[in-house]
C-alpha positions as CSV (number, residue, x, y, z in Angstrom):
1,X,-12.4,-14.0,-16.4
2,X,-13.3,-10.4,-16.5
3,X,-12.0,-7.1,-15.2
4,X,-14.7,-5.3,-12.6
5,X,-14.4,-1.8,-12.9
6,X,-15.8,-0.5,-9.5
7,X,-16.4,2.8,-11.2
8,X,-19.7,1.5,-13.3
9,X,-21.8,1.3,-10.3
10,X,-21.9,-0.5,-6.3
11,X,-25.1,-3.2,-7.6
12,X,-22.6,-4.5,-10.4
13,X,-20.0,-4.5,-7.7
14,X,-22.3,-6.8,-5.1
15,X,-23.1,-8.9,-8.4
16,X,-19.5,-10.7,-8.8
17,X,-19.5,-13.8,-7.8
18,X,-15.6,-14.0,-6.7
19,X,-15.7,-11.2,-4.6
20,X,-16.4,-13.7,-1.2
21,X,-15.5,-12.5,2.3
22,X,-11.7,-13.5,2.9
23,X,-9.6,-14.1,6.1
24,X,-8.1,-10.2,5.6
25,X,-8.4,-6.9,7.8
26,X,-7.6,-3.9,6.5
27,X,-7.1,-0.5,8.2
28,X,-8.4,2.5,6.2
29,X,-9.3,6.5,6.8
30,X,-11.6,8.4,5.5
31,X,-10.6,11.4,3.2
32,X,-12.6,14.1,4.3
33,X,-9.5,16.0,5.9
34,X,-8.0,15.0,2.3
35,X,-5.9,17.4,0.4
36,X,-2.9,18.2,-1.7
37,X,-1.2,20.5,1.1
38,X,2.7,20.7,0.3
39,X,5.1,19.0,-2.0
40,X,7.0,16.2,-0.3
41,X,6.8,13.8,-3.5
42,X,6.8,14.8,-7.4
43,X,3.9,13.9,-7.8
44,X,2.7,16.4,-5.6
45,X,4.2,19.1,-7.8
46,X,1.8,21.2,-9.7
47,X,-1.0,19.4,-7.6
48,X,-1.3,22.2,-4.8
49,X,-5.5,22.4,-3.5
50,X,-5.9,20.6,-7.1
51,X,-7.3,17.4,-5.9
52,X,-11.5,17.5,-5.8
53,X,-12.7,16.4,-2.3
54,X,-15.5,15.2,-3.5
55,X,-14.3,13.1,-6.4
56,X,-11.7,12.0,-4.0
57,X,-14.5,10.6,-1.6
58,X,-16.4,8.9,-4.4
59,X,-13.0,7.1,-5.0
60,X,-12.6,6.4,-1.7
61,X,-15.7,5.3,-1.3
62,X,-15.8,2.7,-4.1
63,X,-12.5,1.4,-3.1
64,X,-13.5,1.1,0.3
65,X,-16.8,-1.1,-1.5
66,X,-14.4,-3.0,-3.2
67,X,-12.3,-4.2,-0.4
68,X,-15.1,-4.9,1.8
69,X,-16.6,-7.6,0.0
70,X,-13.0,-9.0,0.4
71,X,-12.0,-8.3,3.8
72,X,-12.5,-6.4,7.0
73,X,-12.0,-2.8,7.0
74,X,-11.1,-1.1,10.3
75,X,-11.3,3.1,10.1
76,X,-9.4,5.4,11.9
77,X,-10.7,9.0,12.1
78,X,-8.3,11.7,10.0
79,X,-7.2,14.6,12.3
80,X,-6.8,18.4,11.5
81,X,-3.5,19.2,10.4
82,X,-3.3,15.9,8.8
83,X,-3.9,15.8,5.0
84,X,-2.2,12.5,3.9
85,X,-3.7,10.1,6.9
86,X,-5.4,8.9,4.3
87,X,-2.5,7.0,3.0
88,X,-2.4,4.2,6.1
89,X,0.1,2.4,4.5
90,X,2.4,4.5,6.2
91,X,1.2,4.4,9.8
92,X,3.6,1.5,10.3
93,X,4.4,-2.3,10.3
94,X,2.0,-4.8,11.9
95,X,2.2,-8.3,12.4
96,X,1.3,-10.9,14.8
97,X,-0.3,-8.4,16.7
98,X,3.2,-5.9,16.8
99,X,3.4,-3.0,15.1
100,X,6.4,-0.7,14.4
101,X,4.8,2.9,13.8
102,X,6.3,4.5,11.3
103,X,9.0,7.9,11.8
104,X,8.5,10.1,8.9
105,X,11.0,11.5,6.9
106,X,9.0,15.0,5.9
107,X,7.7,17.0,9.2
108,X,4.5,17.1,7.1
109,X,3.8,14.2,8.2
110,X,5.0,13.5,11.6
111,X,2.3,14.7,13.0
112,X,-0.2,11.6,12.3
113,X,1.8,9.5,14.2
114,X,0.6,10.2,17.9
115,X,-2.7,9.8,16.3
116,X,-1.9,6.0,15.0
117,X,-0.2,5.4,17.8
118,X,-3.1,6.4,19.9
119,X,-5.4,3.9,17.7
120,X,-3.3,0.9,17.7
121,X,-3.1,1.3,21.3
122,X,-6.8,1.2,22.1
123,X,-7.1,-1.4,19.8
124,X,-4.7,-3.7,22.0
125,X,-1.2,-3.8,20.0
126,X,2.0,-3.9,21.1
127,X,3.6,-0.9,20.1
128,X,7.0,-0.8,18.7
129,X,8.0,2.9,18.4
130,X,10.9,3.2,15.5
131,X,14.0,6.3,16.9
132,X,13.0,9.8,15.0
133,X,16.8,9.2,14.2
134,X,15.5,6.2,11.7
135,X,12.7,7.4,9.1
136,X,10.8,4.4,8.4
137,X,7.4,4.9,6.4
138,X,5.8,2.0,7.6
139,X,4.1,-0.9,4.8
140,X,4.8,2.0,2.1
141,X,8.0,0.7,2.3
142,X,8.2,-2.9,4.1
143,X,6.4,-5.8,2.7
144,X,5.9,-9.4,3.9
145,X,6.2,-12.1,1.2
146,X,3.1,-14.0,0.5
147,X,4.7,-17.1,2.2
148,X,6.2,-14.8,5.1
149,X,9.1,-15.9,5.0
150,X,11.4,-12.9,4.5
151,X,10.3,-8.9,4.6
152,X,11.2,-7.0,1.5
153,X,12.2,-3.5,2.7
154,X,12.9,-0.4,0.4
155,X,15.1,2.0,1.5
156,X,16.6,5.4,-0.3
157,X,13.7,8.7,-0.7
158,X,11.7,8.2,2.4
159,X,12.9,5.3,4.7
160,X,17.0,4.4,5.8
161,X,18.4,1.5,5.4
162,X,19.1,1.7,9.3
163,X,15.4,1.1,10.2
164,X,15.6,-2.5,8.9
165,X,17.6,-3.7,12.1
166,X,14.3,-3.0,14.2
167,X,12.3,-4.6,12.1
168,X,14.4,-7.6,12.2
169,X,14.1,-7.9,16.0
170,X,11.1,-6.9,16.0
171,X,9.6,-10.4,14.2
172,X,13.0,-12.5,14.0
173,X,13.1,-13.2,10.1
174,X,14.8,-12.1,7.3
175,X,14.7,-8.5,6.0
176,X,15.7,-8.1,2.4
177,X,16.8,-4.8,1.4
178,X,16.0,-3.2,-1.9
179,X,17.3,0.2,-2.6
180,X,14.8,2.6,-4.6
181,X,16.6,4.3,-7.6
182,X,13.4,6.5,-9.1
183,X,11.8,9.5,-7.1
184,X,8.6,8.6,-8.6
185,X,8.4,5.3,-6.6
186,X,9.6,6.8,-3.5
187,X,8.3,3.8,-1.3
188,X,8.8,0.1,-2.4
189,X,4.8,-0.6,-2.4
190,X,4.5,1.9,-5.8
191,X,6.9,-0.3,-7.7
192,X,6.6,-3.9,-6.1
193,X,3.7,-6.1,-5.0
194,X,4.0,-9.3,-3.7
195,X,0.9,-11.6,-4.6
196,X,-0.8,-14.9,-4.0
197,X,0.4,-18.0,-5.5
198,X,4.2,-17.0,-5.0
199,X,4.0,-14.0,-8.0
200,X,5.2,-10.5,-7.9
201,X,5.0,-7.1,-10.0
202,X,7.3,-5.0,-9.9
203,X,8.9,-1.8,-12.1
204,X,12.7,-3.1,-12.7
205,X,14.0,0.6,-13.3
206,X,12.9,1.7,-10.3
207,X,15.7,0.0,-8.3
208,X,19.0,-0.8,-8.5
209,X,21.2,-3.6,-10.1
210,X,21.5,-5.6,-6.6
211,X,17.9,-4.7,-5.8
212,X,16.8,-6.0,-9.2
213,X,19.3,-9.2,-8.3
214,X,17.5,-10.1,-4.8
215,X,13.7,-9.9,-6.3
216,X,15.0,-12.1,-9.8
217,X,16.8,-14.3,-7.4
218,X,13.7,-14.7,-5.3
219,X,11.7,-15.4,-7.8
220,X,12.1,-17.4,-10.9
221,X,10.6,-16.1,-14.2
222,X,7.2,-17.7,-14.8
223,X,6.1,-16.2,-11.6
224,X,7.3,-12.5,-12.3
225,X,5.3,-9.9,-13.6
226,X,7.3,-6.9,-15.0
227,X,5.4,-3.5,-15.1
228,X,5.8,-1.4,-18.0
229,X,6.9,2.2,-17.4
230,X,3.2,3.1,-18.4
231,X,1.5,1.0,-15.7
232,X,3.8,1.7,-13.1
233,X,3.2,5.2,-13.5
234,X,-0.5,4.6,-12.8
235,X,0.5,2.9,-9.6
236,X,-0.1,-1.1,-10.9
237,X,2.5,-2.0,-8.6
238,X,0.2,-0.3,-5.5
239,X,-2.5,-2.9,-5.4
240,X,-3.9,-4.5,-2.7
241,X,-4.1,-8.3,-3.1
242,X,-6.3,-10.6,-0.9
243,X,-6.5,-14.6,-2.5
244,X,-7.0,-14.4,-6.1
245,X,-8.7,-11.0,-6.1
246,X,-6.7,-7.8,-6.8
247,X,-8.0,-4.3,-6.4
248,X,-5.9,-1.8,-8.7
249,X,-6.1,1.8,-9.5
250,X,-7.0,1.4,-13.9
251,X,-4.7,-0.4,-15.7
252,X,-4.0,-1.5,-19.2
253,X,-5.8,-4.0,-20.9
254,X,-2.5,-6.3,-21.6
255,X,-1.6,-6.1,-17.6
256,X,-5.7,-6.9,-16.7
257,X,-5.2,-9.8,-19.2
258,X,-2.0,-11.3,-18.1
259,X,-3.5,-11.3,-14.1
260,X,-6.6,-12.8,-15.5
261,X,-4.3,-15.7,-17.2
262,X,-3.0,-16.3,-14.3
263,X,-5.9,-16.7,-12.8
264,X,-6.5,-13.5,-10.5
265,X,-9.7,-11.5,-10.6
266,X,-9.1,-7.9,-11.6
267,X,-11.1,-5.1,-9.5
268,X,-9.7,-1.5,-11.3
269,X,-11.2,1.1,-9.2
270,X,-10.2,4.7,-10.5
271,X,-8.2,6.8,-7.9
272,X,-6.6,9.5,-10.1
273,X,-7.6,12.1,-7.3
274,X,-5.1,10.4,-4.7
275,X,-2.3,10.0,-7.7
276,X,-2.3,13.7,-7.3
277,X,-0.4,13.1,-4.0
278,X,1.8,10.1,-5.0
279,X,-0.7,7.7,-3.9
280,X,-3.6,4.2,-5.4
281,X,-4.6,1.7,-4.0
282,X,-2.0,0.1,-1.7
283,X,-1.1,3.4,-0.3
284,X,-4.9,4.1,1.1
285,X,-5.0,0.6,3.2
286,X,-2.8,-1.1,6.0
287,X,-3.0,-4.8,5.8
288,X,-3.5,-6.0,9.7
289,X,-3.1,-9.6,11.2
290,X,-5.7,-9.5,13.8
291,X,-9.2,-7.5,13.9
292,X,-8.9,-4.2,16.0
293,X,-10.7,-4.7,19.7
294,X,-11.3,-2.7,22.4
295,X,-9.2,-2.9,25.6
C-alpha cells in the first residue's frame, strides 16, 4: 500500500481508491481568525504572529479534502477574540448525542465556549456543562476506545483528574485515567491514539509508570504501536482515524511503513503552521456520533 501525501495536489487526492465515504462526522472550523496570539503551550513559545495565515488555510484546506472523502465534516464559524477555535478537539466530549463542553484551563480560551455551546445547541444536543471549578479540554484529552468500551482520559497540564467523575455519569462506562508527565503532550490526543482493529500509538515517556501500566495492560503487544520521540514530536500520535484510513500530519517513512503492514492506509497531510500552536491533525477535528440538524 502507499502513503498519500495530500500536499502533491486535490486530483491525486480524489484518485485513491480507499478513500470511500465512511459512517463518520467530524466537526471542524475554519482558520481564518487563526493565529499564534499568547503562549499557553511550549510550543507556542517563540511562535508569537509567526504562523502564515495563508499557508495555514492551504493546510486546512487539504486536510479538510482529506477527511471529506472519509467522513462528514460539520463547520462551525471562528469568532473574534478566538484564535485557537480552530482546534475543535477541545470544544468538548460528545457521544450518543451528549456532549460535555469543555472548561478551559487558560482564560485564553474560555472564551470559545459560549460560542460551542451555542452550536451544539442549535444543532439539537444535550448539553452537559462541566463546573469552571473542573478544567476539562474536551476530546484533547478524553478518548473513546475503538470498541467503546472504556474512555481513556488524561489528566495533569490542561484537564484535572476531577473532571473524570462527570464524564463517568455522564455515559455510565469506565473512565481510565492516564496522567500526562511531558509539557509537550499537554493533552492525551498528542501522545495517544486509539485505532481500528483494537491498535494504539502512543509516546510511552510522555506518561507515567501507572499510566504506561493501564494502556500495556489494555493492550497486548502485537497490537501496540510505540512512537519514537521523533514522531511524537511531529504529532503522530494526533491523527484522526476513520476504518483503515488514517490522516496524519508527515511522518517518517518507518512509522508510514509499519501502518501500512498493518494494513491501514496512510494520508500525511502537512500542518507545520498549526504545530506552531501545539496542534495536527486530531487537534483540528471533533469526532461526532450523530450529523448536526437543525432544531
Amino acid at each position: 500500500m502507499s502513503t498519500a501525501r495530500i500536499a502533491v495536489t486535490t486530483k491525486v487526492l480524489l484518485n485513491q481508491p480507499f478513500l470511500v465515504k465512511a459512517q463518520a462526522t467530524f466537526l471542524m472550523c475554519p482558520p481564518r481568525l487563526y493565529d499564534v496570539n499568547y503562549v499557553i503551550n511550549p510550543w507556542m513559545a517563540g511562535n508569537i504572529h509567526a504562523s502564515s495565515r495563508t499557508r495555514a488555510a492551504e493546510q486546512w484546506q487539504h486536510l479538510y479534502e482529506a477527511v471529506s472523502k472519509i467522513a462528514t465534516v460539520e463547520l462551525v464559524q471562528p469568532e473574534p477574540g478566538s484564535p485557537d477555535m480552530v482546534f475543535t478537539a477541545n470544544a468538548g466530549l460528545e457521544r450518543d448525542g451528549v456532549v460535555a463542553i469543555s472548561s478551559f484551563f487558560h482564560p485564553e480560551r474560555q472564551g470559545e465556549e459560549p460560542h460551542f455551546r451555542r452550536w451544539f445547541h442549535e444543532a439539537g444536543y444535550t448539553i452537559l456543562d462541566i463546573p469552571r471549578a473542573t478544567p476539562f479540554e474536551g476530546e484533547g484529552d478524553a478518548l473513546f476506545s475503538n470498541d467503546g468500551r472504556c474512555l481513556w482520559a488524561g489528566h495533569g497540564p490542561r484537564t484535572a483528574a476531577s473532571s473524570h467523575h462527570a464524564l463517568r455519569e455522564a455515559w455510565g462506562i469506565p473512565v481510565v485515567p492516564l496522567h500526562l508527565i511531558d509539557p509537550r503532550f499537554y493533552h492525551l490526543d498528542t501522545c495517544f491514539a486509539p485505532l481500528t482493529g483494537g491498535y494504539a500509538m502512543y509516546f510511552p515517556d510522555a506518561f507515567d509508570h501507572l499510566s504506561l501500566h493501564r494502556i500495556e495492560s489494555f493492550y497486548s503487544p502485537e497490537k501496540r504501536i510505540v512512537i519514537s520521540e521523533a514522531d511524537a514530536v511531529s504529532f503522530a500520535c494526533n491523527a484522526v482515524n476513520v476504518s483503515r484510513t488514517i490522516i496524519l500530519n508527515t511522518i517518517s517513512s518507518k512509522l508510514s511503513h509499519q501502518l501500512e503492514q498493518l494494513g491501514f492506509e496512510v494520508i500525511q497531510v502537512e500542518l507545520t503552521e498549526f504545530l506552531k500552536a501545539g496542534g495536527a491533525a486530531k487537534c483540528l477535528v471533533m469526532k461526532l456520533s450523530q450529523p448536526r440538524h437543525k432544531q
